[in-house]
N, C-alpha and C positions, 0 to 999 in steps of 0.2 A: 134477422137471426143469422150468425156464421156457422157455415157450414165444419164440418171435422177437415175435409181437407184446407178450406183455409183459413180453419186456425192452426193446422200445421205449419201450411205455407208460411205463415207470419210469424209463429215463435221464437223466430232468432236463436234457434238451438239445434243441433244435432236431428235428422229426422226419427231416430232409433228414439234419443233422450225423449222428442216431444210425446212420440207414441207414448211410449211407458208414462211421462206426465199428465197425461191427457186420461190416460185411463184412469191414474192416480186420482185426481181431479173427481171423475165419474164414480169414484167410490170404491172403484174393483181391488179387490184385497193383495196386497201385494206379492203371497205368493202364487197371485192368476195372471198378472200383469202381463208376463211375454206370450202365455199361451191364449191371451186376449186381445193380440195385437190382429191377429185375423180378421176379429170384428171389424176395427177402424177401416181395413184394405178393404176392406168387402162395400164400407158402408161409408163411404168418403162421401157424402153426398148427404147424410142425415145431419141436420141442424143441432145445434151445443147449445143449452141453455143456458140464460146469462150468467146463473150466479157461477154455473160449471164453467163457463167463458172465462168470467174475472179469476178466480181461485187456477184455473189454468195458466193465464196469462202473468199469474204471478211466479209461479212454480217457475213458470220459462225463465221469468227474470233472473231469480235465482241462481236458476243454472248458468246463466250465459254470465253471471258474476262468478261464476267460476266453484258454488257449493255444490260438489260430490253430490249426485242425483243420488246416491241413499241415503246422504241424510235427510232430502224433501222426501224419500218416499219413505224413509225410515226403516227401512230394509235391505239385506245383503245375503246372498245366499255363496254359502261357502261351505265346499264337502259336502255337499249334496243338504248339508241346513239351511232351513232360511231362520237367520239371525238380525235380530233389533238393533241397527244402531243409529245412535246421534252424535253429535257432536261434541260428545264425551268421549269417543273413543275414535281410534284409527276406523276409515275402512279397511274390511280385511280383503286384501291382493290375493289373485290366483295364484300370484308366483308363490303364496306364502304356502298352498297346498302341500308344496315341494318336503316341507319342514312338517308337515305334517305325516306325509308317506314315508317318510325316511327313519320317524319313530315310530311306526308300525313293524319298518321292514326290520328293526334290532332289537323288536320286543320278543318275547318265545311267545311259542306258541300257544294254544288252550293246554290250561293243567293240568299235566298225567296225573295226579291223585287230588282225591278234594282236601285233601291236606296240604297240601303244596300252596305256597305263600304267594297272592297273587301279583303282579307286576307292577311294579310303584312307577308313575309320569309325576314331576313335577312343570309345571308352566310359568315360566319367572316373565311379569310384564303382560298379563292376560287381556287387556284390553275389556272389547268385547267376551273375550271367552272363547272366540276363534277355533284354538289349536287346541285347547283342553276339551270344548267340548266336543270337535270332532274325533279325538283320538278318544275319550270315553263313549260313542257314541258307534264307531266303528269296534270298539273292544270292550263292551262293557264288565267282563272281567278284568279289567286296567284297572290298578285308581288311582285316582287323579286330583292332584291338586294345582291350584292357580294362585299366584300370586300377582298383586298390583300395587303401587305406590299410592294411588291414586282413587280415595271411599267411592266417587263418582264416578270414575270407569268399575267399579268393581258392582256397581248397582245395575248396570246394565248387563255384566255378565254374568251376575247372580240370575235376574230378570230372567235373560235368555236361556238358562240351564233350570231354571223352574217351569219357562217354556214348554221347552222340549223333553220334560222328566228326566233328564240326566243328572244324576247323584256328583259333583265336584266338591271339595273341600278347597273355601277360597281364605285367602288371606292377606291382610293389607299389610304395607309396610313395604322400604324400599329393596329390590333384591333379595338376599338371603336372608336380611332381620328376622322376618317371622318367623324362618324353619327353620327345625330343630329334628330333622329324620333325615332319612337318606333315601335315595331313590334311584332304578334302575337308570332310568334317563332322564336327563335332565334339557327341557328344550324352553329357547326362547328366540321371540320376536324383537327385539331391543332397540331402541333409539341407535340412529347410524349414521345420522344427517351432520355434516359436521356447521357451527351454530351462522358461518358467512357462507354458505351454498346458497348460488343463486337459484337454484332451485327450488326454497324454502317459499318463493313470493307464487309459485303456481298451487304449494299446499295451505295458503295461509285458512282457509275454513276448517282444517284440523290441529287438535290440540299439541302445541309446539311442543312440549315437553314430552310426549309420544315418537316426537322424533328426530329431536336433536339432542348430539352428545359428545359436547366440550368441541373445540380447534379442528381437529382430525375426523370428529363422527366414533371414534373409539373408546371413549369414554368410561359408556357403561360398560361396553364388550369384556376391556381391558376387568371390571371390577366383576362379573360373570366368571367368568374364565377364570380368574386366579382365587374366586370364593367357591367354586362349584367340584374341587378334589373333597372339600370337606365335607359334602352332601351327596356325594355319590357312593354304591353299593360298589363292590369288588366286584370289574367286569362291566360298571355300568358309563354310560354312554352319555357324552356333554353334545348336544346339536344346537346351532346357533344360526339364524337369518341375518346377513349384514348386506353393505353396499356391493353395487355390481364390480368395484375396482378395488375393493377390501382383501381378496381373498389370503395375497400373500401375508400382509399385518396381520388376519387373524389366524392365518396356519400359524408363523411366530409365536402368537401368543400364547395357542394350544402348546406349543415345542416347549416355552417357558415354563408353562406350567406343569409338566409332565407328561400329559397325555401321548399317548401311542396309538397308533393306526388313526392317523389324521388325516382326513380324506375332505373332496368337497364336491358339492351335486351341484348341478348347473339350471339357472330356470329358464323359461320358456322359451327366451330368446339367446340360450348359448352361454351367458356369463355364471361363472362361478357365484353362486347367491348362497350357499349354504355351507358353513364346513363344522366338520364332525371330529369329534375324539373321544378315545377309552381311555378307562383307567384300570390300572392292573395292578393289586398289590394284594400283600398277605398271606400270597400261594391261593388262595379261595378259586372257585368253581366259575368262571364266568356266568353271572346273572340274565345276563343278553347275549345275545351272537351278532 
């Protein structure tokens, strides 16, 4: 029989990934995995049964080919969710949380009267369901809609918002096709990859069309930005995720299209990853701040 530590020893992976694999493996539900990694440290010395051995030793493989240890565990925990995904969808990045707190921070507050019309998210490119359902989740006075190009990423993020009882209204179709309302803010994760980045051959276990867009990686940005004056509310707010060396072509683009008070939030590591803008027209009340 092989012991737990080595069959870490020999997993050919990350010692963090093999832990979390290994538990995977053992059956432990995946949102207990890291707070189950104690086990393993404590009990490096208790023997792995085979069949757990072999179903281990493949996860390892897996990983060391380079698929995103959530799609072998099939989970991701994002905004304090733990969300279902596979390879249907992006996994969702911490930097993306960024995009997330940013339409919180321009949403108003809870409703001075129960009359008062509550605050419309749209989510263009929902993937998983990511950003829609952490921002209905953190605000359940929000509502929220999500859209996807894509029935089979939208099955997953339907999936995970039946999950977790959060109420979204999703819709297929690419970009604005579907909608037909307007909304406070409008935030999206969009394809940014431009389609010869060599950086495409370290994602190739996720679905290419999730993230690449045209020559330049600007693509879809470009078609966001110049369709989204027409689905926003007087006052309300266009938020956008793009590349870390994007920021100046997508302030441009916002400047093109109108928008005012164009700003942009920086993620984790310092680069400009998100830029913002309003729209202001009709004399109206600002909807957001």
């Amino acid at each position: 029989m092989t012991s737990v530590g080595d069959a870490l020893r020999t997993a050919g992976v990350e010692r963090l990934d093999g832990q979390l694999l290994l538990l995977h493996a053992m059956g432990v539900p995946p949102n207990e995995l890291a707070v189950r990694r104690a086990w393993l440290l404590a009990h490096g010395e208790a023997e792995v049964p085979g069949e757990t051995l072999a179903q281990f030793r493949q996860f390892a493989q897996r990983r060391a080919d380079g698929e995103p240890l959530a799609y072998i565990t099939r989970h991701k925990e994002f905004f304090g969710l733990d969300l279902g995904v596979d390879a249907r969808v992006l996994v969702p990045r911490p930097d993306t949380e960024l995009l997330v707190q940013w339409a919180l921070d321009v949403l108003h507050g809870p409703k001075a009267a129960s009359d008062a019309p509550s605050p419309t998210v749209l989510d263009l490119g929902t993937g998983s369901g990511a950003v829609a359902l952490a921002i209905r989740h953190t605000r359940p006075d929000v509502l929220v809609d999500a859209v996807d190009a894509s029935p089979q990423a939208l099955q997953v993020a339907q999936s995970n918002a039946l999950a977790l009882g959060l109420d979204i209204g999703f819709l297929q179709g690419s970009w604005f096709a579907p909608v037909t309302s307007c909304y406070d803010c409008i935030v999206s994760n969009p394809p940014y990859i431009a389609n010869q980045d060599p950086h495409l051959a370290a994602l190739r276990h996720e679905p290419r069309q999730a993230l690449v867009a045209g020559p330049d990686g600007l693509q879809d940005l470009r078609e966001i930005i110049r369709g989204a004056m027409g689905h926003l509310c007087p006052g309300g707010w266009l938020l956008v995720e793009h590349g870390y060396d994007q920021a100046v072509a997508v302030k441009a683009l916002f400047e093109l299209a109108g928008f005012v008070a164009i700003t942009c939030r920086r993620d984790l590591s310092g680069h400009e990853r998100c830029t913002g803008g309003r729209v202001i027209r009709d004399n109206h009340q600002p909807l957001v701040k």
